[in-house]
C-alpha positions as CSV (number, residue, x, y, z in Angstrom):
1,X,3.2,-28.2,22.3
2,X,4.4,-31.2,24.4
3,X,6.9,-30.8,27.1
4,X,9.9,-32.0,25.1
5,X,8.9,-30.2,22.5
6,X,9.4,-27.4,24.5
7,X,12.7,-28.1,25.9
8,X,14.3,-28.4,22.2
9,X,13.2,-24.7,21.9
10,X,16.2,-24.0,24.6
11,X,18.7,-25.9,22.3
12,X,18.6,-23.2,19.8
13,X,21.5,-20.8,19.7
14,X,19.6,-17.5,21.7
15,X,20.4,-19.6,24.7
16,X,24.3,-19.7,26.0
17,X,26.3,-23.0,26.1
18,X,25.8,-24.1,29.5
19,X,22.1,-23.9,29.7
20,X,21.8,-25.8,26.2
21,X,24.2,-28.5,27.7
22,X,21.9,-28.2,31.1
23,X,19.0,-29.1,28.8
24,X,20.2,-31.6,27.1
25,X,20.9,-33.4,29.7
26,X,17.9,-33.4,31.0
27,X,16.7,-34.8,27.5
28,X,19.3,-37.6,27.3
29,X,18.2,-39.1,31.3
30,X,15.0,-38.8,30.6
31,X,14.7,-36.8,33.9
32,X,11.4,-36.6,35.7
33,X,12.8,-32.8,36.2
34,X,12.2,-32.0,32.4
35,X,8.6,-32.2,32.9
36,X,8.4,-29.6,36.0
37,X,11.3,-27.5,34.0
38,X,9.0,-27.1,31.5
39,X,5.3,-27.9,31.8
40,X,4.2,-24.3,31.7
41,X,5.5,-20.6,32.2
42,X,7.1,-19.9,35.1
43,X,4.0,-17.4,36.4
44,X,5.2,-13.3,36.6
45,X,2.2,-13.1,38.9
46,X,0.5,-9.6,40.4
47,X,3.5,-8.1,42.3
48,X,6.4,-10.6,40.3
49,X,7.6,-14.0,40.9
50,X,9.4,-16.9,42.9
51,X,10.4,-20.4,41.2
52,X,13.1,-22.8,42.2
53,X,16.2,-22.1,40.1
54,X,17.6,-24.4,37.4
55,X,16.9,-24.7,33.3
56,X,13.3,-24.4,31.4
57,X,10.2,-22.3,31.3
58,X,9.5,-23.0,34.9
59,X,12.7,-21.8,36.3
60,X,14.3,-18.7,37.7
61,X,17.1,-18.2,35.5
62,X,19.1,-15.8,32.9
63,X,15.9,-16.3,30.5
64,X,13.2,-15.8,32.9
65,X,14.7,-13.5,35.1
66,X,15.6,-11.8,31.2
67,X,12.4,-11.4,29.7
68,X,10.5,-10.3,32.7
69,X,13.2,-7.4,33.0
70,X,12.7,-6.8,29.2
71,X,8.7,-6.8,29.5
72,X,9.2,-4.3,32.7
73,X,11.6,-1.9,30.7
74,X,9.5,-1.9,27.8
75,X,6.7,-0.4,29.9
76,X,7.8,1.5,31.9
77,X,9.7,3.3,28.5
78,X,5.6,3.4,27.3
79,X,4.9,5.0,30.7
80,X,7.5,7.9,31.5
81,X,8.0,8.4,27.7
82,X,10.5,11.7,27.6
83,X,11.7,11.1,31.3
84,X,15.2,9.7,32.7
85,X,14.1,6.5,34.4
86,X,15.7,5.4,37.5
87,X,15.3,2.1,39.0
88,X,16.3,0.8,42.4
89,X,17.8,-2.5,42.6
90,X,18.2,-4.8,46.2
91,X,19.0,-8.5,46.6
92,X,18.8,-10.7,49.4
93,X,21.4,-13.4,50.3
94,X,20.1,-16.4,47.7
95,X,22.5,-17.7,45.8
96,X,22.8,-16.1,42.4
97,X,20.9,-13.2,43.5
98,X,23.8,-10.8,43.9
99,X,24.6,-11.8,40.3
100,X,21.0,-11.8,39.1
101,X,20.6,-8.3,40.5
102,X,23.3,-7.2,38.0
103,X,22.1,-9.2,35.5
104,X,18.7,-7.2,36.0
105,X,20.6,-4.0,36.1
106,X,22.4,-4.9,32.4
107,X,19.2,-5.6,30.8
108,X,17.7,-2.3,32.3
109,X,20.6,0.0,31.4
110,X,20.7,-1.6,27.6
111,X,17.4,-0.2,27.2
112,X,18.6,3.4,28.7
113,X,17.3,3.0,31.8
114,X,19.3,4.5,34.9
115,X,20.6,1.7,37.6
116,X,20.6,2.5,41.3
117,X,22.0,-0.9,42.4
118,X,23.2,-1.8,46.1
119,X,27.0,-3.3,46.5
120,X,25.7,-6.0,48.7
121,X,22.8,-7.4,50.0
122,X,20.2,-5.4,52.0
123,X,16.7,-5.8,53.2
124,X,13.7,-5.5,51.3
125,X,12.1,-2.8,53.0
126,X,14.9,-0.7,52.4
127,X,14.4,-1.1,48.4
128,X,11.5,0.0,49.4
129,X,12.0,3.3,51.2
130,X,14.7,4.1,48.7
131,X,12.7,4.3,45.7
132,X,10.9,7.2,47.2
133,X,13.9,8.7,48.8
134,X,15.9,8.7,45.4
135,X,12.4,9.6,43.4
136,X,13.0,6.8,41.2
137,X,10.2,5.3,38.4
138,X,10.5,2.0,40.2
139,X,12.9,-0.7,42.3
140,X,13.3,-4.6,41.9
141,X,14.4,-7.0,44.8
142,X,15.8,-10.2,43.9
143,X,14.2,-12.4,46.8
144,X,12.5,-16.0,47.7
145,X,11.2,-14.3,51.0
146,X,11.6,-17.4,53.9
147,X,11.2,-20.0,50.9
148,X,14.0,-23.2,50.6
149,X,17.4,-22.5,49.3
150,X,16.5,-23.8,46.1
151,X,14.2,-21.0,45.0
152,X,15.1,-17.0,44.3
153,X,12.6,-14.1,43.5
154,X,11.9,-10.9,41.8
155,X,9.7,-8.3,42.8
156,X,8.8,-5.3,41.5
157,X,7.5,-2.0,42.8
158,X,6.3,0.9,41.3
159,X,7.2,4.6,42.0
160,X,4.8,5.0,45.1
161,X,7.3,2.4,47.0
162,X,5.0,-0.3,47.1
163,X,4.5,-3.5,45.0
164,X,2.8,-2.9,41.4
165,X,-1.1,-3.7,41.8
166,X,-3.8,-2.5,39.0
167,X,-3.9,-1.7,36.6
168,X,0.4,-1.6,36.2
169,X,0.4,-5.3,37.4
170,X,-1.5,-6.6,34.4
171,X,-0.2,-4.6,32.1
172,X,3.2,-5.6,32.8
173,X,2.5,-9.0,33.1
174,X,0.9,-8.5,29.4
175,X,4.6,-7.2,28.2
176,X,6.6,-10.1,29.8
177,X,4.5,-12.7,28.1
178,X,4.6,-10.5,24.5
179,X,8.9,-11.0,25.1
180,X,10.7,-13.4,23.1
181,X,13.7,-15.6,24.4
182,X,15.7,-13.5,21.7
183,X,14.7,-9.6,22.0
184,X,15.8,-9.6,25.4
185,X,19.1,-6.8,25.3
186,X,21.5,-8.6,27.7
187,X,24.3,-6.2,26.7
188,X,24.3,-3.6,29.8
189,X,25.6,-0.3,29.8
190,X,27.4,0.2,33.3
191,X,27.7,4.2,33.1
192,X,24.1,4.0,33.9
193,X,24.7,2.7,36.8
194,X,25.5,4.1,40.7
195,X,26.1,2.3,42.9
196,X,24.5,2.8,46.6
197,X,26.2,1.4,49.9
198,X,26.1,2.2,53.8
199,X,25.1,5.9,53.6
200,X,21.8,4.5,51.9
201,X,21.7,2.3,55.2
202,X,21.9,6.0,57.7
203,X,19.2,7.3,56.1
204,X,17.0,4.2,56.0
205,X,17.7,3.7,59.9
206,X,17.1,7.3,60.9
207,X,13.2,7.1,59.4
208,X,12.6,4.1,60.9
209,X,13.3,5.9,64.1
210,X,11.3,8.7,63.4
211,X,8.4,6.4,62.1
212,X,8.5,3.8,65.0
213,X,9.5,5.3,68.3
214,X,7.4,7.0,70.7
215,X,8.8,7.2,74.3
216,X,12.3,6.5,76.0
217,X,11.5,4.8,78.7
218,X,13.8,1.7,80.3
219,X,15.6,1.5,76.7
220,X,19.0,0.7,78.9
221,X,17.4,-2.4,81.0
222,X,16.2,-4.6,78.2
223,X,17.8,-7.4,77.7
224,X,17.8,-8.3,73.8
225,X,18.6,-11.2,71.6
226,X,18.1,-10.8,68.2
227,X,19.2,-12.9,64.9
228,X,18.8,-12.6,61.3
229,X,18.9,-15.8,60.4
230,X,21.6,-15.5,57.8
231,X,19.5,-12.8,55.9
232,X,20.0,-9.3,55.5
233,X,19.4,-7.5,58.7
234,X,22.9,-8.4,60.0
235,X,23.5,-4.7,58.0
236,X,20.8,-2.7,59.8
237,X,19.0,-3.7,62.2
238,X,21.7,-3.9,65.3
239,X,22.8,-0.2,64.5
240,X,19.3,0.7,64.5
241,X,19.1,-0.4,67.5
242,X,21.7,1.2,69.0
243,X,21.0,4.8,67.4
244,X,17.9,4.3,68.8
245,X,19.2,3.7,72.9
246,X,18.9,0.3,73.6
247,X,22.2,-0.8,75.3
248,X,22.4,-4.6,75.8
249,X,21.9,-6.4,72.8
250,X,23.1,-9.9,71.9
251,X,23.6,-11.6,68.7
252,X,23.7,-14.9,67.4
253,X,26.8,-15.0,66.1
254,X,26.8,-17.9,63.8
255,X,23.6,-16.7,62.0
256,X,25.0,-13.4,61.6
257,X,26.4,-14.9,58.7
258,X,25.1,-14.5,55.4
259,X,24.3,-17.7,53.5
260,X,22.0,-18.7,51.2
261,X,22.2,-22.1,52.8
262,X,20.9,-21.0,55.8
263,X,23.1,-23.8,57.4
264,X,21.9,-23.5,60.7
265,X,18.3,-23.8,60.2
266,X,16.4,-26.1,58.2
267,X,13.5,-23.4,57.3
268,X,14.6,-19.8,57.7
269,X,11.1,-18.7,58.4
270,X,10.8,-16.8,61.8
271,X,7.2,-18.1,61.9
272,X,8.6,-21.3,63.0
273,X,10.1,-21.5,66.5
274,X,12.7,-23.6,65.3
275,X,14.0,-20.8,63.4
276,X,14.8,-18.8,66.7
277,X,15.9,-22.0,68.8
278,X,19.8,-20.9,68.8
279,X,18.3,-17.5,69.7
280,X,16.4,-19.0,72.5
281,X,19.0,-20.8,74.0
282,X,21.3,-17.4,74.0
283,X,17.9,-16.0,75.7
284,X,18.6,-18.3,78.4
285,X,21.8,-17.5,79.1
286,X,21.5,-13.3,79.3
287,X,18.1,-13.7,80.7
288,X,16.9,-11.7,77.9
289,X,13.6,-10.0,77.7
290,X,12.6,-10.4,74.2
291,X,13.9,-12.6,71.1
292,X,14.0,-11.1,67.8
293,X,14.7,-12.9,64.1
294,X,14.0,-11.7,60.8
295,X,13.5,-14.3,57.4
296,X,16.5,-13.7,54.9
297,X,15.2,-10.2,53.1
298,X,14.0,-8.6,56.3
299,X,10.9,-7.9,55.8
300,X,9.2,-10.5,58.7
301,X,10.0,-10.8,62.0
302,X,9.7,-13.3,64.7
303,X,9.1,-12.1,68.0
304,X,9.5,-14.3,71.7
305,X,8.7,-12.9,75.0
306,X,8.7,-14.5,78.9
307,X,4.9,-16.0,79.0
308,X,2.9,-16.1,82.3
309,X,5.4,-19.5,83.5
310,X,8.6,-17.2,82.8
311,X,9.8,-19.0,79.6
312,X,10.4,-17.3,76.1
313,X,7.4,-18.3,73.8
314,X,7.1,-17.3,70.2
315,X,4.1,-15.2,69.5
316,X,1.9,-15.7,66.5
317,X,1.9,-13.1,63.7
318,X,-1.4,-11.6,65.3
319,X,-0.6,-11.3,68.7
320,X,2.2,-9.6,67.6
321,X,0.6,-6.8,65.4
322,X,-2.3,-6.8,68.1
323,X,0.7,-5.8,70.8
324,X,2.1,-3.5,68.4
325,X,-0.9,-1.8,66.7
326,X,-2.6,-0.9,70.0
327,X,0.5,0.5,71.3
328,X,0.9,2.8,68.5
329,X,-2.8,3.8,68.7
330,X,-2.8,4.2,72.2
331,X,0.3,6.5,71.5
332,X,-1.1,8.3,68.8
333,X,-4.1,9.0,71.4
334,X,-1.9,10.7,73.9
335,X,-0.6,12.9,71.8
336,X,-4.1,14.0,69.9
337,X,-3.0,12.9,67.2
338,X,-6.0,11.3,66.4
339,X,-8.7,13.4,64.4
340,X,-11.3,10.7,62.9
341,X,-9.2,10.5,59.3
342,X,-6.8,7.7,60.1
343,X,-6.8,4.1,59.1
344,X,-4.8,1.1,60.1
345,X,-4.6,-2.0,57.1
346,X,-4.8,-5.7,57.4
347,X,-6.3,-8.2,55.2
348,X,-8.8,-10.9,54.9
349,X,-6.5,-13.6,56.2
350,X,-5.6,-11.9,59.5
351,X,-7.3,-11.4,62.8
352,X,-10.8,-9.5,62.9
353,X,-9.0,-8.2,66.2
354,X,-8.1,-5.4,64.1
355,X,-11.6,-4.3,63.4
356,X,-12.3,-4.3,67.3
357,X,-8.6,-1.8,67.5
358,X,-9.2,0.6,65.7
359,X,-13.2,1.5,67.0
360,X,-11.9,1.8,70.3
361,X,-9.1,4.5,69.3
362,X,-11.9,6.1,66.7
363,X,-9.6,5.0,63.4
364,X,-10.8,2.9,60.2
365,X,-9.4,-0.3,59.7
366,X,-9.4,-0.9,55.8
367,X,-8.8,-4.8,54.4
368,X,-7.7,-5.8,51.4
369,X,-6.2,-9.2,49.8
370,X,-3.4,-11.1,51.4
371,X,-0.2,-9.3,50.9
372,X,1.7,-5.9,52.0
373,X,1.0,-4.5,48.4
374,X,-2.7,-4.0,48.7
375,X,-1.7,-2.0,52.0
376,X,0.4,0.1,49.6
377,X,-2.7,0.7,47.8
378,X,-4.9,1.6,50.3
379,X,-2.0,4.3,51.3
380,X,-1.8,5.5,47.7
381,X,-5.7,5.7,47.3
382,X,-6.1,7.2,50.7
383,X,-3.2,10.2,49.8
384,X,-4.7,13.6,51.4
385,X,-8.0,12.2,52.6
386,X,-6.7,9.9,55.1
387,X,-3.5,8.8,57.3
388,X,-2.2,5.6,57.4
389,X,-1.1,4.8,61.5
390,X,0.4,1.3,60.8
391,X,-0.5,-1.8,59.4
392,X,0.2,-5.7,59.6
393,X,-1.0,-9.6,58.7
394,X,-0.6,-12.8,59.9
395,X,2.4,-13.9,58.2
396,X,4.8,-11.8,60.4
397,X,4.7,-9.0,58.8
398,X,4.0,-4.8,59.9
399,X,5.2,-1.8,59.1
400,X,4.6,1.7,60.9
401,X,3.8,4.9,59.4
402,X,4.4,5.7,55.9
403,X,8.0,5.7,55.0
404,X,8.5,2.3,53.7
405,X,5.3,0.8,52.0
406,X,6.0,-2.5,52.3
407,X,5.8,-4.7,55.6
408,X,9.3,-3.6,57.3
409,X,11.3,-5.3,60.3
410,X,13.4,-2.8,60.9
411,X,10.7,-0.2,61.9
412,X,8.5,-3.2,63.8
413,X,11.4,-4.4,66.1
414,X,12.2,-0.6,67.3
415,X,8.6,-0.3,68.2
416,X,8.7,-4.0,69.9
417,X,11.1,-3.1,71.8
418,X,10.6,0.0,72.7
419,X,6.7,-1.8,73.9
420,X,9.2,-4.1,76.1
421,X,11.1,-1.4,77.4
422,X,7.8,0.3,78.9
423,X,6.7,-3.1,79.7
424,X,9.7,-3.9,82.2
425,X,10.0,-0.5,83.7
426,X,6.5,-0.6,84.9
427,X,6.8,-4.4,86.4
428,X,5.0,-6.8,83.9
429,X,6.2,-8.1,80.7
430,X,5.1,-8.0,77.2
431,X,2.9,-10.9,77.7
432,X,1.1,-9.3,80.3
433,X,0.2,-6.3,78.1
434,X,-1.3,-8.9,75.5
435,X,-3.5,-10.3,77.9
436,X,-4.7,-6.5,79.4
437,X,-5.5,-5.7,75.5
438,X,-7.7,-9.6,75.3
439,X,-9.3,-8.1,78.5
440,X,-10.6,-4.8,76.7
441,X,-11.3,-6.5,73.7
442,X,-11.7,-9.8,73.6
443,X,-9.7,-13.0,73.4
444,X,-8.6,-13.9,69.9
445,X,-7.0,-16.9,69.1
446,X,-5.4,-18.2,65.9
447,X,-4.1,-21.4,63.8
448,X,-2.8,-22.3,60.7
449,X,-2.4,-25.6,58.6
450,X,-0.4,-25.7,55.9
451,X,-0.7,-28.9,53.3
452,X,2.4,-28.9,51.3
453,X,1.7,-30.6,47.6
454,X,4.6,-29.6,45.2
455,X,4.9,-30.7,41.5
456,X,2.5,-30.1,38.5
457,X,0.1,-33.2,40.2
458,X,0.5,-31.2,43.7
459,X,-0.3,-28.1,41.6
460,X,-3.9,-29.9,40.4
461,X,-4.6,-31.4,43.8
462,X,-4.6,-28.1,45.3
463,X,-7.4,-26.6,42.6
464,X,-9.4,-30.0,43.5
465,X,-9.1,-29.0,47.2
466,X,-10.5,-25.6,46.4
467,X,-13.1,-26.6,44.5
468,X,-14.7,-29.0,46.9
469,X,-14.4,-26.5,49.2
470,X,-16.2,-24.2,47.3
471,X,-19.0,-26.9,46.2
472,X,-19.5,-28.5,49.2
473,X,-18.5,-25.5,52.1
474,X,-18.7,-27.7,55.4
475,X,-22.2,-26.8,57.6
476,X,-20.7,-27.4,60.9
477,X,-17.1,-26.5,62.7
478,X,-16.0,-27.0,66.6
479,X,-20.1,-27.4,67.0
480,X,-21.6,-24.1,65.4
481,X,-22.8,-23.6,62.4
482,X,-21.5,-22.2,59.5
483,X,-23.6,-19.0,58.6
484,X,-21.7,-17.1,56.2
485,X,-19.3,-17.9,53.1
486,X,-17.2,-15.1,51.3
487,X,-16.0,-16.4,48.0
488,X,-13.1,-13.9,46.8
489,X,-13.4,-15.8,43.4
490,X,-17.2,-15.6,42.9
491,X,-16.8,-12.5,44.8
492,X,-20.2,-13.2,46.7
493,X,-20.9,-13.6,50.2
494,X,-24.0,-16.0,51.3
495,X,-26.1,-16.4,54.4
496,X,-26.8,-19.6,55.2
497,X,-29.7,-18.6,57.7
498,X,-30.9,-15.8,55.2
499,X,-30.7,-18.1,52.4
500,X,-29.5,-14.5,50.4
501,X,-26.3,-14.4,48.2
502,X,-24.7,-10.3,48.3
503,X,-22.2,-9.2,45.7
504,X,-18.6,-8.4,47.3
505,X,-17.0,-5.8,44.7
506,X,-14.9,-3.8,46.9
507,X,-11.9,-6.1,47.1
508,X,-10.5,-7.9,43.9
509,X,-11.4,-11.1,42.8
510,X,-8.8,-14.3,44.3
511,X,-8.9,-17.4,45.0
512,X,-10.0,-17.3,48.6
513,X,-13.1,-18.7,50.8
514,X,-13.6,-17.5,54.5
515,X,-16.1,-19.1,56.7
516,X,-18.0,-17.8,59.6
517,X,-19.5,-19.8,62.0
518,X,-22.5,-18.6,64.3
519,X,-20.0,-17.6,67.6
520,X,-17.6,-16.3,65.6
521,X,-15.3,-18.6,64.3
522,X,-13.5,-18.1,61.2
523,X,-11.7,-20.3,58.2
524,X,-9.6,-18.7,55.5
525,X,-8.7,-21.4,52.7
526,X,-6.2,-19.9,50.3
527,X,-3.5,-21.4,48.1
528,X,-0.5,-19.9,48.8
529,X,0.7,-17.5,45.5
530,X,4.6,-18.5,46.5
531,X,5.0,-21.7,47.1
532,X,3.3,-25.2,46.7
533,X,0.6,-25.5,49.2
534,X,-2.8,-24.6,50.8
535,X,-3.4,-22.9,53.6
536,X,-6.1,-22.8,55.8
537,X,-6.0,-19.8,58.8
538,X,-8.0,-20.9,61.8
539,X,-9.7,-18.0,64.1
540,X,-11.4,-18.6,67.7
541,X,-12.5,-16.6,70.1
542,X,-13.5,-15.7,73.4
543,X,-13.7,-13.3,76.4
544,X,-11.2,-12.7,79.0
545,X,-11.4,-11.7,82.5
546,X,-7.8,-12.2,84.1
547,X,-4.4,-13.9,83.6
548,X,-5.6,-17.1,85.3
549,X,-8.7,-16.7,83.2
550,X,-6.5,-16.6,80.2
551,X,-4.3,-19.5,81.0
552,X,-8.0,-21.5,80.9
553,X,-8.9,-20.2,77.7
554,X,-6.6,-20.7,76.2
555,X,-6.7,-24.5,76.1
556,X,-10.3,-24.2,75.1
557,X,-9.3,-22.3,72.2
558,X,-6.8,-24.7,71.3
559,X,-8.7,-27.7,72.0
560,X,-11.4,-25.8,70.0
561,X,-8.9,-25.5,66.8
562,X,-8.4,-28.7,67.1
563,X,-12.3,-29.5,66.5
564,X,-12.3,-27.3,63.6
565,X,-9.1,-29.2,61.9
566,X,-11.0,-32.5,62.3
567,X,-14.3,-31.2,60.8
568,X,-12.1,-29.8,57.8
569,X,-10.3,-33.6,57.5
570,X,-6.9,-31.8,57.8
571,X,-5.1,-34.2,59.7
């Protein structure tokens, strides 16, 4: 069926007015916009999915949103035959997404299913922990994570907390897809719903204290800034703060605001520092200690701290969970909490400084896929054989113990802080502990390269990228040799000196390669499941003696990324 073809579907009367007037229009201009409308399916991946908003197959909208709600009710009726089903519903600060979450919640209730919908917005980690809480059968949030303001979201989780993975995920997926434009039962029923608000938010806040605090020392000396970038947090992460003892905390204002313009930022991704510059200039003025910012459904955070020259510098998502997880294990050591049947999660993308954690404190460290819902599953697996400490990945994400299984800023910052605190009351910064941990450990060192490509022709570059990569793996990088290459797809792993393929079966198949290199270097290519582009996370690494040794290494590790870009032709 051609695109156009396609299009003319949406003129039928199942759709309402305005989107057959939207469509039509696109028609009539011949709009290069019709083709990406409609060109395929707008893809309800493994844990939901993320589109720009607008008319057409390939668009977030009443339909889409529609018959993925329809496909969902219709299993999870199949699953829980006989049983009330209760479904939690969040939504971020997107445009539409307050009235797609109700939209969600009519199609839900006019299959039966009870609603438990939030008034306003609230963070996705808190979606999370309330599907548990409130026992429910499963919980959507209506989110684009830290994408553009053109795009919205819908995840799904199951009744474990986390985001669906096998066998739900592909069995739900199958329903959507069996859906027609015109079974989808629009017509809600709103006895079936209740309707949650700020006591949700006491509750929420009081585990993440219980979860993510340890000590309570030099809580009233550190000077805070923290900003949610126009997203969510503005509802619970200052009063979770404050119930937990810090005193001086500053906001920033103007991106305390909601918006799903994010007006003062042109990404709202704490990853970038451009994201926290407002933030950093407030730093400058209160002297503060640490900068915090979270992306617009709260589940990432951004972290700053005073480097060795004094000035705030954003820490990568590694460093970060490096700072964080040793803490917590070094914690958990004190108190002999530690027994030989506890595991900390990361994944394949993120730092092998996790592996090199969790032997020294005598825990596992289990991987999975890219993504805070394979975590979820290693938890769920792991239930009465083995306790989950923490967990984290590159992309700024971590949460701490088990009360929210999905990565959660609200839990991470208390612990951050609290890591400050400590920090300042014994005469060094938070800095300063990172670089005693690279001591013990090792130095590790990370970059990463995103290559935007949007469109259906960006779409087909990006498979062309990853298949050269896979034909032709490069032999050399930053002047060692490549000796192994995982293949998530192929699910093989070959040595290069060996000349000996292995089979890798304990992780599921995805379209990922990881190269090591003979002193340790590592490349993760990966096309990113949310939004148009490739990614390729580079690893170094070294050994560290001292701060001024540090300050040395680490331009050779940066020069050293460098190298490894220009062997990869990324520039």
């Amino acid at each position: 069926m051609t695109t156009l073809e396609k299009a003319k579907l949406w003129l039928s009367d199942t759709f309402d007015k305005e989107i057959r007037d939207a469509v039509q229009t696109l028609i009539d201009s011949n709009s290069p916009d019709l083709e990406d409308s409609f060109y395929r399916e707008l893809e309800f991946g493994t844990g939901g999915m993320r589109g720009v908003m607008g008319v057409g197959t390939n668009r977030l909208n009443k339909y889409t949103l529609g018959q993925a709600t329809q496909g969902l009710a219709n299993y999870m009726l199949q699953q829980f035959k006989g049983e009330e089903i209760k479904v939690a519903i969040a939504y971020d600060v997107r445009h539409n997404s307050k009235e797609f979450g109700k939209l969600v919640a009519d199609v839900l209730t006019a299959n039966g299913i009870k609603v438990l919908l939030f008034k306003d917005h609230r963070p996705t980690p808190e979606l999370s922990f309330t599907v548990r809480d409130k026992k429910c059968n499963g919980g959507i949030v209506l989110t684009a994570s830290h994408n553009p303001p053109e795009y919205n979201g819908y995840k799904v989780y199951w009744n474990d907390g986390a985001q669906i993975v096998p066998p739900h995920d592909e069995a739900i997926i199958n329903e959507v897809y069996s859906v027609k434009f015109e079974e989808i039962k629009f017509n809600g029923n709103d006895d079936l719903i209740e309707w949650i608000g700020e006591e949700q938010d006491d509750v929420y806040i009081d585990a993440c204290i219980e979860n993510s605090t340890y000590q309570n020392v030099g809580k009233e000396n550190l000077n805070i800034v923290f900003t949610s970038i126009h997203g969510t947090t503005y509802t619970t992460v200052p009063k979770a703060l404050e119930k937990a003892g810090f005193k001086k905390i500053d906001l920033v204002k103007e991106q305390m605001i909601p918006s799903g313009n994010f007006t003062t930022v042109e990404s709202p991704n704490p990853e970038e520092p451009a994201a926290l510059e407002m933030a950093m200039d407030l730093a400058r003025i209160t002297n503060a200690d640490i900068v915090i910012g979270t992306d617009p459904d709260g589940d990432r955070l951004g972290i700053a701290v005073r480097n060795l020259d004094g000035e705030m510098q954003l820490l990568n998502g590694n460093q970060t969970n490096t700072i964080l997880t040793y803490y917590i294990l070094n914690e958990w050591r004190k108190q002999d909490r530690i027994t030989g049947k506890e595991f900390i999660g990361s994944t394949i993308v993120t730092s092998d400084i996790f592996f090199d954690i969790a032997q020294k404190f005598g825990v596992d460290c289990k991987v999975g896929l890219t993504g805070f819902k394979w975590i979820g599953k290693m938890i769920r697996e792991a239930e009465g054989k083995e306790k989950f400490i923490c967990g984290g990945e590159e992309s700024f994400g971590f949460m701490t113990g088990d009360f929210v299984r999905d990565k959660d800023s609200c839990g991470s910052i208390l612990v951050a802080c609290e890591i400050a605190a400590w920090c300042k009351a014994n005469g060094r910064t938070m800095y300063q502990y990172m670089i005693e941990i690279y001591e013990d450990l090792g130095m590790y060192y990370e970059g990463l390269v995103n290559i935007v490509r949007k469109g259906k022709e960006g779409a087909e570059e990006i498979q062309n990228m990853m298949k050269n990569f896979r034909e032709n793996p490069p032999k050399e990088l930053a002047g060692s040799l490549v000796e192994q290459v995982k293949d998530f797809k192929e699910q093989t792993s070959f040595s290069v000196s060996k000349n000996e393929t292995k089979v890798m079966n304990d992780i599921p198949k995805s379209n990922v390669l990881i190269y090591y290199t003979q002193d340790g270097t590592k490349v993760c290519v990966r096309p990113s499941g949310t939004e148009p582009k490739i990614k390729f996370y580079i690893s170094v690494k070294d050994t560290v003696t001292s701060e001024a040794d540090f300050k040395d290494k680490l331009k050779s590790l940066e020069a050293k990324i460098e190298d490894v870009r220009k062997d990869l032709k990324l520039d």
